[in-house]
MIGU-458822 format. One record per atom (N, C-alpha, C): residue number from 0; residue in one letter; atom name; x, y, z. Coordinates in steps of 0.1 Angstrom, whole numbers, plus 5000, padded with zeros to 4 digits. Example, Ala and Ser with C-alpha at 12.3 -4.5 7.8 and 13.67 -1.06 7.14 Angstrom:
  nr rest atom    u    v    w
   0    A    N 5132 4943 5078
   0    A   CA 5123 4955 5078
   0    A    C 5132 4967 5078
   1    S    N 5128 4978 5071
   1    S   CA 5137 4989 5071
   1    S    C 5129 5000 5079
This chain:
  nr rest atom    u    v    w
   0    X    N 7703 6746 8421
   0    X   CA 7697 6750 8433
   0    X    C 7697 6738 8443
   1    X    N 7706 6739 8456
   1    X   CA 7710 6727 8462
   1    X    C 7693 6729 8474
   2    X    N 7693 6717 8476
   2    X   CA 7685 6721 8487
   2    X    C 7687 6721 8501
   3    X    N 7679 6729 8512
   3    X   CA 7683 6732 8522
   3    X    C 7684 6726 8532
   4    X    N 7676 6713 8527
   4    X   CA 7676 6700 8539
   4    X    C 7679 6687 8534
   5    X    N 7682 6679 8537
   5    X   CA 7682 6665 8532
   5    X    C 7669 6659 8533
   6    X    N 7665 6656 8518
   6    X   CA 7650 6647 8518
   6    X    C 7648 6638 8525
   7    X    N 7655 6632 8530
   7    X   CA 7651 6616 8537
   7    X    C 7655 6620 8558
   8    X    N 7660 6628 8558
   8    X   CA 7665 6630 8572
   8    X    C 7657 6643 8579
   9    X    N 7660 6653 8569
   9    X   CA 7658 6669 8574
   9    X    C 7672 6674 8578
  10    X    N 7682 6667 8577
  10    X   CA 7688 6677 8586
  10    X    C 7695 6689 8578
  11    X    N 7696 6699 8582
  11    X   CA 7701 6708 8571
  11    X    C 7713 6709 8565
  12    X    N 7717 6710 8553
  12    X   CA 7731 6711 8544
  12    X    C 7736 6719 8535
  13    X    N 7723 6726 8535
  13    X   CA 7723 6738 8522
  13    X    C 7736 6748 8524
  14    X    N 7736 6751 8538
  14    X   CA 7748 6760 8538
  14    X    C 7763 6755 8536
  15    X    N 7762 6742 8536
  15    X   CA 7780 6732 8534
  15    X    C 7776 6734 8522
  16    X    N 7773 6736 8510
  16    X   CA 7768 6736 8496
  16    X    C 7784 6742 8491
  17    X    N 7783 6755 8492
  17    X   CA 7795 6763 8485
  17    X    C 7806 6759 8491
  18    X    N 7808 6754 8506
  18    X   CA 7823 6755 8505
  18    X    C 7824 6740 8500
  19    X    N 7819 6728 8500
  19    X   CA 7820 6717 8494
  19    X    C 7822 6718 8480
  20    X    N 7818 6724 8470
  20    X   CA 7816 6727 8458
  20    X    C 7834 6734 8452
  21    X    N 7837 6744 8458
  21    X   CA 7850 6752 8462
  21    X    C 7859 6737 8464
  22    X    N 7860 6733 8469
  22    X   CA 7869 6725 8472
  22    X    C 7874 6715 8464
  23    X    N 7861 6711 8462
  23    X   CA 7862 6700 8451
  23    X    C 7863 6700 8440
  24    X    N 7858 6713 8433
  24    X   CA 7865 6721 8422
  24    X    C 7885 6724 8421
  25    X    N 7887 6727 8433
  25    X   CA 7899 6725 8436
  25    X    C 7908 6716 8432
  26    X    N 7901 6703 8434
  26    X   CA 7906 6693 8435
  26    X    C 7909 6684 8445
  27    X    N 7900 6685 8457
  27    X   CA 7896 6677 8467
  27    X    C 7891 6668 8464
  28    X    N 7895 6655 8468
  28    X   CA 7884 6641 8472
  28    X    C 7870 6644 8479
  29    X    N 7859 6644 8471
  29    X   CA 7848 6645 8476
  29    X    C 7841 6638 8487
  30    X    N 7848 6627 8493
  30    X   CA 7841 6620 8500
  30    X    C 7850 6623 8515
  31    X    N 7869 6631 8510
  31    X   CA 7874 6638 8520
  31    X    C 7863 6651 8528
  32    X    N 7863 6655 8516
  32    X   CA 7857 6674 8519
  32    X    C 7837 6672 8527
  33    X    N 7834 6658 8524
  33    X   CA 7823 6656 8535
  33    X    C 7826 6655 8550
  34    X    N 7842 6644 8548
  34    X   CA 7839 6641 8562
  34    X    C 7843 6653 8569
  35    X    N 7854 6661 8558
  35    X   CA 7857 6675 8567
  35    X    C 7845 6684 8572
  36    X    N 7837 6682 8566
  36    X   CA 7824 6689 8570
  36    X    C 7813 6690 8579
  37    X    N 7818 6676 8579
  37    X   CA 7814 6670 8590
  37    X    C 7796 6659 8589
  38    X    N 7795 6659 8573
  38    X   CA 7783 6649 8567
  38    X    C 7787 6640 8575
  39    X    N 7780 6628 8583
  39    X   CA 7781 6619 8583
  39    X    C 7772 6604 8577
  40    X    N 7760 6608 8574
  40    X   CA 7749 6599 8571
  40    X    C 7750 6602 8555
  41    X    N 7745 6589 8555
  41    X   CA 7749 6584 8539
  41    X    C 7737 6592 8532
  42    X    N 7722 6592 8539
  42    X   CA 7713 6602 8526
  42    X    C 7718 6613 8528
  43    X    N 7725 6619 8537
  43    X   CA 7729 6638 8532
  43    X    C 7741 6632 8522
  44    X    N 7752 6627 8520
  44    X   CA 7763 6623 8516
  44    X    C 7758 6625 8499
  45    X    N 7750 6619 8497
  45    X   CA 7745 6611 8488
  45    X    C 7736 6626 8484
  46    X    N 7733 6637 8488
  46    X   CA 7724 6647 8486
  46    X    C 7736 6656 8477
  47    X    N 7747 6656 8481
  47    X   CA 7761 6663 8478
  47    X    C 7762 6657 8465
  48    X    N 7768 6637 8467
  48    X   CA 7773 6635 8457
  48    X    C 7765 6631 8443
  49    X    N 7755 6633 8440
  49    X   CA 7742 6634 8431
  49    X    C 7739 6644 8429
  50    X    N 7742 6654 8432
  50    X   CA 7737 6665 8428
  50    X    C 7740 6673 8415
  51    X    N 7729 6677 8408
  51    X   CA 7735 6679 8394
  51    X    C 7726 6694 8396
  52    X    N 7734 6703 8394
  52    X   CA 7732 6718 8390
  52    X    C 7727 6720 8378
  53    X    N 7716 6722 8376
  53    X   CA 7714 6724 8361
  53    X    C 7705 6737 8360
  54    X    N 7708 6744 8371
  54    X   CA 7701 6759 8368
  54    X    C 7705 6764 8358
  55    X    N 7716 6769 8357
  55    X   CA 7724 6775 8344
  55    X    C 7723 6771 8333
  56    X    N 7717 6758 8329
  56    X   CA 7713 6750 8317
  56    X    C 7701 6761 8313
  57    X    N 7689 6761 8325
  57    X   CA 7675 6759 8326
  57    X    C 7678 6776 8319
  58    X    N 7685 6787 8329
  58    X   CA 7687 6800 8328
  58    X    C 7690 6802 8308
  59    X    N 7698 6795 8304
  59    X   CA 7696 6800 8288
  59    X    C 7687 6801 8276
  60    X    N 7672 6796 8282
  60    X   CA 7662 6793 8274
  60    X    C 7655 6806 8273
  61    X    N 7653 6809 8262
  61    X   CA 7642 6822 8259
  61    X    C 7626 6820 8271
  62    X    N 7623 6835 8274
  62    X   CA 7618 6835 8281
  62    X    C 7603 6832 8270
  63    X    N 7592 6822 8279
  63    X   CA 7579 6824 8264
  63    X    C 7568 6832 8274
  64    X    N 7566 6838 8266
  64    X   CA 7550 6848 8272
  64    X    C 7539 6845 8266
């Protein structure tokens, strides 16, 4: 779950989420497919390149009631 703003700035990034991700999966240079994006400040940059998805980890755990 990416989030929608950069913690240190606000400014929003949530929606460059999927096509950055697409790309770089690809096989894009990750620090190319920012500048394409047009990130320029190092804490959004840094919100991208640290980002560790681990919903789908979290999603396989039995549900406890």
């Amino acid at each position: 779950m990416f989030p929608v703003r950069c913690f240190t700035c606000g400014a929003p990034i949530g929606h460059l989420w999927e096509e950055y991700i697409k790309r770089v999966r690809a096989g894009e240079d990750p620090g190319k497919v920012l500048d394409d994006l047009g990130v320029k400040r190092y804490c959004c940059r840094r919100m991208f390149l640290s980002h560790a998805d681990i919903v789908y980890e979290i999603l396989n755990f039995p549900k406890v009631s």
